[in-house]
C-alpha positions, 0 to 999 in steps of 0.5 A: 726505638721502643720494641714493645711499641712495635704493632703486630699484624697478621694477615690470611688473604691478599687484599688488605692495605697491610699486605701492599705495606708487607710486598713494598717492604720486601721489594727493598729487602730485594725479596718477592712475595709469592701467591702461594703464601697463605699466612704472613706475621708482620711488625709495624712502626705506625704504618711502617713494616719493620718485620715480616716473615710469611708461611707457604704450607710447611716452609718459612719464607719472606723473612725480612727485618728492617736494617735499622731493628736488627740487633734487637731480638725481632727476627725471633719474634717473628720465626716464633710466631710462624713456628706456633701457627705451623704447630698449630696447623698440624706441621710438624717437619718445617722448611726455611727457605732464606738468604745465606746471610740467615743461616747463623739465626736459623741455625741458632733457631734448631734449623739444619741446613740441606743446601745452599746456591751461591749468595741467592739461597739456603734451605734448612729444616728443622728435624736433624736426621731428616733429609738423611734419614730419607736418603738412608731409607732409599739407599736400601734399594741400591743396586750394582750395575755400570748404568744406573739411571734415575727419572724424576715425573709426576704423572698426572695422570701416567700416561703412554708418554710416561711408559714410553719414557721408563721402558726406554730407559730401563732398556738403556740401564741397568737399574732404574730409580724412578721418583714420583713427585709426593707433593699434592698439588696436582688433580690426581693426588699423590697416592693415585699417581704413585699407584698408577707408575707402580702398576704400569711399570710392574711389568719391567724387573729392573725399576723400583718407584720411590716418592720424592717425599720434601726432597725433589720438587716439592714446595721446600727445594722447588717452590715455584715448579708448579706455576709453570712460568720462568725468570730469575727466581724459578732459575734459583729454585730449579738450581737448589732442587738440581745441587739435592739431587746431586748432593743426596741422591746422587751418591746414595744410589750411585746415579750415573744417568738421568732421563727426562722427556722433551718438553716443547710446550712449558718453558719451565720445565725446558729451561729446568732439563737444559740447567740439569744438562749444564750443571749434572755432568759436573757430578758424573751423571749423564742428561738424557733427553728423550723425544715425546712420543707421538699418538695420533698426530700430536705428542701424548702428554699428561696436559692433553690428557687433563685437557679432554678429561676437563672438556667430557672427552674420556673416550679421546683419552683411552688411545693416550694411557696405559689400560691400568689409567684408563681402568682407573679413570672409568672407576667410582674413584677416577670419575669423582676426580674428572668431575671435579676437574670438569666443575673446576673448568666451569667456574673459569669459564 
């Protein structure tokens, strides 16, 4: 088998017989593509896909090499084209999101590994100090006490629910870690949202707010907690961002209790808060979950919000936020965003 006769293809969209090919090909090597992925570099023998490995933003993922060409320095080939159009693109800090049985070639490739779930997946980077570089920065804050809770939101947008959450367990505790999820794939960017958890929460002396930066629910440890829907691969996800937590945050802030809010509605993150409520007490941390608060008569959560804001409805949200939100929503910069939700709206209707 000839390597230099090996045909190169690229593809930015889903719709191309090449990637029905790609999706095929990773079905046999026992990996999905997901919707996300937005570049993909493939090697094919004829109309035979031998090689491929795919880009999710700055996380590589989807890397597969047919049995037959390992050994022949493909896999390489494939990593290096992926890193050149990550460069290319202005991503710099890089994630893989691999089988454990790859770690050895990524390791080999300058890739660190963060952390690894049985023989399902490892997660590495390519910046040596970088989630220890993170968790040094945050270990600043840590603070004595004999409860030390963490919550985990992302608050889009901060809602009554959300302070009702903080204030009790910053009641409860003795110092309260609150993280705000960093990635920006939310309808209220990621600065808005961190602004708005540090204003409503200014108030209680004993919290301090972090960002989760790439480390807790980001596309690199939780790549699928945005599409709000579970089976077997968003369990595997949810375990890797669950063992950081535990592994790095953990320990650096001596984390013994972590709140998180009922959630009736969206499996996902049902099924995420019963795993933490199985696998946490292992590492000493205490699960507690907290009943929603209710407002006129159905429980206040971020997705009612969106929900009126989408349908014109703002004056219906005042009774769900705290002033500070609200204030925001009625400013130059929240209208631009609620109109943006709104004509988002209308083009799926």
């Amino acid at each position: 088998m000839e390597f230099l006769n090996l045909k190169e293809c690229i593809i930015e969209n889903h719709g191309t017989v090449h990637r029905k090919l790609i999706n095929e090909f990773l079905m046999k090597q026992g990996l999905r593509a997901e919707e996300s992925i937005e570049y993909t570099f493939a090697l094919l023998n004829e109309d035979k896909v031998v090689a491929t490995g795919s880009l999710d933003g700055k996380v590589i993922k989807c890397v597969a090499v047919d049995e037959n060409y390992q050994g022949m320095g493909i896999t390489n080939k494939v990593i290096s084209n992926l890193l050149n159009e990550a460069h290319r693109r202005g991503r710099q800090h890089l994630f893989v999101y691999t089988k454990p049985k790859n770690l050895s070639i990524f390791s080999d490739l300058g890739f660190y590994k963060i952390a690894e779930v049985s023989q399902e997946v490892v997660l590495l980077e390519n910046q040596p100090r970088g989630i220890d570089g993170f968790i040094e920065e945050i270990s600043s804050a840590r603070r004595d006490g004999s409860i030390i809770s963490a919550i985990v939101v992302n608050c889009n947008p901060f809602t009554l629910g959300h302070q009702y959450l903080i204030e009790k367990a910053a009641k409860e505790s003795d110092f309260l870690h609150i993280f705000v999820v960093s990635e920006d794939k939310s309808d209220f960017p990621t600065e808005v949202r961190l602004k708005l958890v540090k204003e409503g929460t200014k108030h209680l002396e004993n919290v301090i707010v972090h960002q989760t930066k790439n480390y807790l629910i980001s596309s690199a440890t939780f790549p699928s907690y945005f599409m709000k829907k579970y089976d077997d691969t968003v369990k595997t996800h949810a375990l890797l961002d669950i063992q950081i937590f535990a592994k790095y945050f953990v320990p650096a802030l001596g984390i013994n209790r972590r709140y998180v809010g009922e959630e009736p509605f969206c499996q996902l993150t049902s099924k995420y808060n019963s795993t933490m409520k199985t696998l946490l007490p292992n590492h000493g941390v205490e699960v507690i979950e907290v009943p929603r608060r209710k407002g006129d008569r159905e429980v206040i959560s971020a997705s009612r919000v969106r929900k009126l804001l989408r349908e014109g409805k703002l004056i219906n949200v005042k009774q769900l936020v705290p002033i500070n939100t609200y204030q925001f929503l009625i400013s130059e910069e929240g209208q631009r965003i609620i109109e943006k939700m709104e004509k988002a709206l209308a083009l799926i209707s």
